[in-house]
C-alpha positions, 0 to 999 in steps of 0.5 A, a space after each residue: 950308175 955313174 950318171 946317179 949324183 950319189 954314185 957319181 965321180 966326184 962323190 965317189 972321190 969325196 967318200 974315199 977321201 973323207 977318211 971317216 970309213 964309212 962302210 958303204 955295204 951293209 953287212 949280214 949281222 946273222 950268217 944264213 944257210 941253205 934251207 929248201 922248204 914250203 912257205 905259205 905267208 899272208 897279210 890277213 888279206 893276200 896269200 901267197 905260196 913260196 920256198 925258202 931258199 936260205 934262212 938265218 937267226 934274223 931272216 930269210 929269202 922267200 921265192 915266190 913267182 909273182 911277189 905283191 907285196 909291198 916294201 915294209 909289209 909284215 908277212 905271217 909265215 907258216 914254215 911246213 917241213 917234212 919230218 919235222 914240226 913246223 913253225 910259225 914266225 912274222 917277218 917284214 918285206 926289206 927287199 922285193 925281187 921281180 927279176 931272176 929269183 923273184 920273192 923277198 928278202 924278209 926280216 925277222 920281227 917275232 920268232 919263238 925262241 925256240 925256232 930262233 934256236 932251231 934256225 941257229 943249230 941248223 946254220 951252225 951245222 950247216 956251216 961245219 958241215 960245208 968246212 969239214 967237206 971243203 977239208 976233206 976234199 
């Protein structure tokens, strides 16, 4: 990495003695959870199938074995649960992933209220069930 000009020494010692305090990662603005369900998204041209793997009130990973979307893309999403109503939602491509788990990092752009509200309630749960397991424990 060092041999990229941003990431190099000198301007590496540059940020870290600006003093600005320039938070150089980018922090989540919603908290995301595990949520385990089928995905089918399309462009109106290409469809692909997929899983989520975590969501949150602003988006999701979507794991799909050959991602060919581009960045920037505005994926359809059509979310199908078992024993609950499915919902739809747009999001946009922030992130391509080809290696390891490979799909996309998607960014909310046009969720009903109501599913924004039903993502929220599942983190919510799934963040005081995971402390009240780790406090039992």
């Amino acid at each position: 990495m060092s041999q990229v000009g941003d990431f190099s020494r000198d301007s590496l010692r540059r940020l870290a003695s600006d003093g600005a305090g320039v938070d150089i990662l980018v922090k989540r603005k919603h908290v995301r959870a595990p949520y385990d369900v089928e995905v089918i998204a399309h462009d109106n041209t290409k469809a692909i199938e997929g899983r989520t793997m975590v969501i949150g009130e602003g988006g999701l990973f979507l794991a799909t074995p050959r991602p060919m979307h581009p960045l920037g893309t505005r994926l359809k999403l059509h979310f199908r649960e078992g024993g609950t109503p499915s919902f739809n939602a747009v999001a946009e491509i922030v992130s391509v992933i080809h290696q390891d788990m490979p799909g996309y990092a998607l960014k909310f752009v046009a969720i009903a209220d109501a599913d924004r509200k039903r993502i929220a309630k599942l983190v919510s749960e799934t963040s005081v069930g995971s402390t009240t397991k780790r406090r039992s424990s």
